[in-house]
N, C-alpha and C positions, 0 to 999 in steps of 0.2 A: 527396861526403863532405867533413866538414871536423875541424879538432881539435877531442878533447873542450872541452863547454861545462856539459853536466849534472854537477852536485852528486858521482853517484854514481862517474861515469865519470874527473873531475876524482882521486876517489880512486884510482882504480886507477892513474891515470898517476903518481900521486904515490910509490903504491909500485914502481912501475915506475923511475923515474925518467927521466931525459933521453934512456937510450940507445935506448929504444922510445917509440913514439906511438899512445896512444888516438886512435882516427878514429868520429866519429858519420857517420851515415848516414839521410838521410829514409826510408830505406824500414826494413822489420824485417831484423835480421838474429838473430831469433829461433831459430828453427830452424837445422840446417848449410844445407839446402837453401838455405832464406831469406839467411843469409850469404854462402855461396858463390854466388850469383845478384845479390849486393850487390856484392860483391869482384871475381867475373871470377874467382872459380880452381874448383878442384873440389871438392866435396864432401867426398872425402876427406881435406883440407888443413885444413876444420875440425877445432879439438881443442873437440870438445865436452863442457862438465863435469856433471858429472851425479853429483848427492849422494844416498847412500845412508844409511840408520843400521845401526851394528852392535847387532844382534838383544839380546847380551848386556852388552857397556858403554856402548850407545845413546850411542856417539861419532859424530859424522862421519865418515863417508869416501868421500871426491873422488875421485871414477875420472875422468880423462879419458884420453876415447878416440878417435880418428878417427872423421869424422863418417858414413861409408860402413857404421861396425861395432857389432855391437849388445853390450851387455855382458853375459857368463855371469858370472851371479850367484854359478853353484858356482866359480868359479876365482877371482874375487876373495876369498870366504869362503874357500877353499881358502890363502890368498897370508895372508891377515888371523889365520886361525886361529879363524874367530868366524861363524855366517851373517849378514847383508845383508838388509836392504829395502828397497826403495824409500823415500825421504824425501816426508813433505809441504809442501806449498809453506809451513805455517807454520813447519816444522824448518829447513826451506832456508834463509830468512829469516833465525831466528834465531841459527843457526850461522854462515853467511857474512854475513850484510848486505846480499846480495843478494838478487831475484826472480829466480827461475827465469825462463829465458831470456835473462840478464843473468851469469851467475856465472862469473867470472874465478875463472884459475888462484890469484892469489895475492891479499893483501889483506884478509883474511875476520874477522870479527870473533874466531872462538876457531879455532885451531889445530884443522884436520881432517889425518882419519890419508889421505894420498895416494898412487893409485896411478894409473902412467900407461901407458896402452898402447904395447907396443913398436913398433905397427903403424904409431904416428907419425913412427919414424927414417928412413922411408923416401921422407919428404917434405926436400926445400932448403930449403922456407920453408911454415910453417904458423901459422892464426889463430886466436885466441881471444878470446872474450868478453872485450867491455870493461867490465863492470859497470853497462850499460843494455838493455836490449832493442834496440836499433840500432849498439851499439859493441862495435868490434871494435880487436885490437892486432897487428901482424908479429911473430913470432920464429921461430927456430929449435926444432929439437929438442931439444938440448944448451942451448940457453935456458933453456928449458920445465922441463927436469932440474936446472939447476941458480937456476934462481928457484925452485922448487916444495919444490925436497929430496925429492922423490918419490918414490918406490921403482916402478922401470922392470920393468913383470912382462908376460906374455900375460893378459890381460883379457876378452880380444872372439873373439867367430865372425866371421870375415872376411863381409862378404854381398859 
């Protein structure tokens, strides 16, 4: 692993600023698995983000959730007030700036509606996309919540 060097990763550290560090990695940290098999921690230490669009003001909205858990689509819709679907890799794009499997908590080109798994507090230190397919960043939970502004809900069916 070394400091961000790519274009896109460079961004995320910038929004980030000094007190966290973008790390690339030669291998992918695409997936949590792929991450966490990068990193040395566990799967569930991944906050993995995963953009959806809402059904009726076709906004953004950013669940991240522990990488161990999978997201109930009624309980975010339920939290939103609005149904959920899955986003395509061109909506991902154009909303955050990112590719899918690169999409950092923060930094995104228009403001998405966010919600974050509570299921993340019960990690000391968890990681998230650093804005490439091989980059990742350290923080906290309480990080996460308060870089994001996020609104902390149940999200996920534990697996």
């Amino acid at each position: 692993m070394k400091p961000a060097t790519h274009r896109t990763a460079l961004r995320v550290q910038s929004a980030l600023g000094p007190s966290f560090e973008v790390l690339e990695f030669e291998v992918s940290t695409r997936s949590a698995a792929d991450a966490a098999a990068a990193i040395g921690c566990t799967v569930g230490q991944i906050a993995k983000s995963l953009v959806f669009r809402a059904t009726l003001s076709e906004r953004a909205v950013l669940v991240i959730t522990s990488g161990t858990n999978r997201v109930n689509e009624s309980l975010v819709a339920t939290q939103l007030g609005e149904k959920i679907e899955r986003a395509d890799a061109d909506f991902v794009r154009a909303c955050t700036g990112f590719a899918i499997g690169g999409v950092p908590p923060i930094g995104h080109s228009e403001p998405a509606l966010i919600i974050i798994d509570e299921d993340l507090r019960r990690f000391d230190q968890i990681w998230a996309a650093g804005g490439t397919p091989n980059a990742v960043f350290r923080l906290t939970f309480d990080d996460l919540v308060r870089l994001t502004g996020g609104t902390v809900a149940t999200v996920a069916e534990v697996q």
